[in-house]
C-alpha positions as CSV (number, residue, x, y, z in Angstrom):
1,X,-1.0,-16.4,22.0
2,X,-4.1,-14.7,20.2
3,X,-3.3,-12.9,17.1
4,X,-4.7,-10.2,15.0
5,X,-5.1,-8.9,11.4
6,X,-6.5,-5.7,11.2
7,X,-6.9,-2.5,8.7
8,X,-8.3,-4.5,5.5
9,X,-11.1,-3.0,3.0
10,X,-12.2,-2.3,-0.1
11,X,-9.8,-0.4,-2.6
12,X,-9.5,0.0,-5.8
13,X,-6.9,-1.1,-8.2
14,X,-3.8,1.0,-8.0
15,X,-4.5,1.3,-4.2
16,X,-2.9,1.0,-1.1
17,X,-3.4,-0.5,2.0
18,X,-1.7,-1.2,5.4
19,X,-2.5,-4.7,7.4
20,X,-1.4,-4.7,10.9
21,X,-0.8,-7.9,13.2
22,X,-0.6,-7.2,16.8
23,X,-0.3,-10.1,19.6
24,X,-2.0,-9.9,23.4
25,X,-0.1,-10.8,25.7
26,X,3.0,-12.3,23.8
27,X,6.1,-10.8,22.1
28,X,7.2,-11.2,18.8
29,X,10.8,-11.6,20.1
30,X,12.1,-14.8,18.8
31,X,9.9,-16.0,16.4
32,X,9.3,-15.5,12.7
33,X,6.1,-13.3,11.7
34,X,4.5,-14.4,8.6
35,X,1.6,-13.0,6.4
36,X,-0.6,-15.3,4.4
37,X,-3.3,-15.0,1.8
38,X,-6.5,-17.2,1.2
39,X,-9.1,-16.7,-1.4
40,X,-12.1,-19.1,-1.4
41,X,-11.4,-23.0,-4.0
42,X,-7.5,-21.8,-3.8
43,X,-4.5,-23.1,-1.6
44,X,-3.2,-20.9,0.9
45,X,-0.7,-18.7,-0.1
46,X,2.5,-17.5,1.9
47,X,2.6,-13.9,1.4
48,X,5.7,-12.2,3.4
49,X,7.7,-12.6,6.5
50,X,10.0,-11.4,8.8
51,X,12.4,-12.7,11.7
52,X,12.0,-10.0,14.6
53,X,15.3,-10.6,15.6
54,X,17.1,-8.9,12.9
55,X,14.6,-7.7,10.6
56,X,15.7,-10.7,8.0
57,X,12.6,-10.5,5.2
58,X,11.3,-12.7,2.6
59,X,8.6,-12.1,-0.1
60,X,6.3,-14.3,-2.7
61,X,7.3,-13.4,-6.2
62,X,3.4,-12.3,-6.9
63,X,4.1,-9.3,-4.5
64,X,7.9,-8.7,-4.5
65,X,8.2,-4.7,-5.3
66,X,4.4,-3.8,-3.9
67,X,4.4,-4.8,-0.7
68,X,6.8,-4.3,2.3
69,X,6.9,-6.0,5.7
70,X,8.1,-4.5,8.7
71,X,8.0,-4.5,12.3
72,X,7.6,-2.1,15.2
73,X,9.4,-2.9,17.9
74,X,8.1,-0.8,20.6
75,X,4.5,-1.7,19.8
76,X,5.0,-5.5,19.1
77,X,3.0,-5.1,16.1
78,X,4.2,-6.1,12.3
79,X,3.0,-4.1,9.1
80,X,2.2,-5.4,5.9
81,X,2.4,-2.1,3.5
82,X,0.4,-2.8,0.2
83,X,1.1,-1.0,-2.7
84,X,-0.4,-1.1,-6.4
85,X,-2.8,-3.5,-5.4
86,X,-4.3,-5.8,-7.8
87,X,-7.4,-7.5,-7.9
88,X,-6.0,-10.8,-7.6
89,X,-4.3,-9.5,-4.3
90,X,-8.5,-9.8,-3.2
91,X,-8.0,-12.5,-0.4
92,X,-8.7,-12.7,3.5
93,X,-5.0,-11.9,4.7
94,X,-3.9,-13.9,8.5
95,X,-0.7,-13.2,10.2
96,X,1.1,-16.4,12.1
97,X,3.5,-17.1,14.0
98,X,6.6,-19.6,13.9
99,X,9.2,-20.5,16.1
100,X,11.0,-22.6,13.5
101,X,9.6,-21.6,10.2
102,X,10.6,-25.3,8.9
103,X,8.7,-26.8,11.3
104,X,5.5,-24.7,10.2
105,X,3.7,-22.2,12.0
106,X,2.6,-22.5,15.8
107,X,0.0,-19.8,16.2
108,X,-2.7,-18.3,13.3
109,X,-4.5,-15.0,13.8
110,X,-7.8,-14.1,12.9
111,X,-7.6,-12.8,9.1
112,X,-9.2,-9.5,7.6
113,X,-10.6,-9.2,4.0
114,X,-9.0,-7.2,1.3
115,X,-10.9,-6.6,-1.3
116,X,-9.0,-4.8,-4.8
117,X,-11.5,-3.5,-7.2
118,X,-10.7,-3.2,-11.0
């Protein structure tokens, strides 16, 4: 399964932006999509997530209220939706995949910068 993170950039504080994570040649049916942040001398962070089947979501406190995860069905693609971005939001942003979300995830994507300006 290859993953991919697209549609970060530079923004200022206050801003908005919209990752996308789109799988080739895989569906999203089944698993658990998650989107994780990393910022250089820091742990990995767990961001959002969302079980495709049934649209069941789950947020980090840091984010809860300003950003929304979704999914598109039709397009197998999931949607991170960033609102009043922060500059500690600044991180490279991956989207993975888990078939048991205990068990940790099976396949990382590729991440893409976002970078919040104060």
């Amino acid at each position: 399964v290859q993953l991919q993170a697209f549609g970060g950039g530079l923004v200022q504080a206050g801003g908005s932006l919209r990752l996308s994570c789109a799988a080739s040649g895989h569906t999203f049916s089944g698993y658990t999509v998650g989107w994780f942040r990393h910022t250089p001398g820091k742990e990995r962070e767990f961001v959002a997530a969302i079980v495709w089947s049934g649209g069941r979501t789950n947020y980090a406190d840091s984010v809860k209220g300003r950003f929304t995860i979704s999914r598109d069905n039709a397009k197998n693609t999931v949607y991170l939706q960033m609102n009043s971005l922060k500059p500690e939001d600044t991180a490279t942003y991956y989207c993975a995949l888990a078939w048991r979300w205990d068990d940790g995830m099976d396949y990382w994507g590729k991440g893409t910068q976002v970078t919040v300006s104060s």
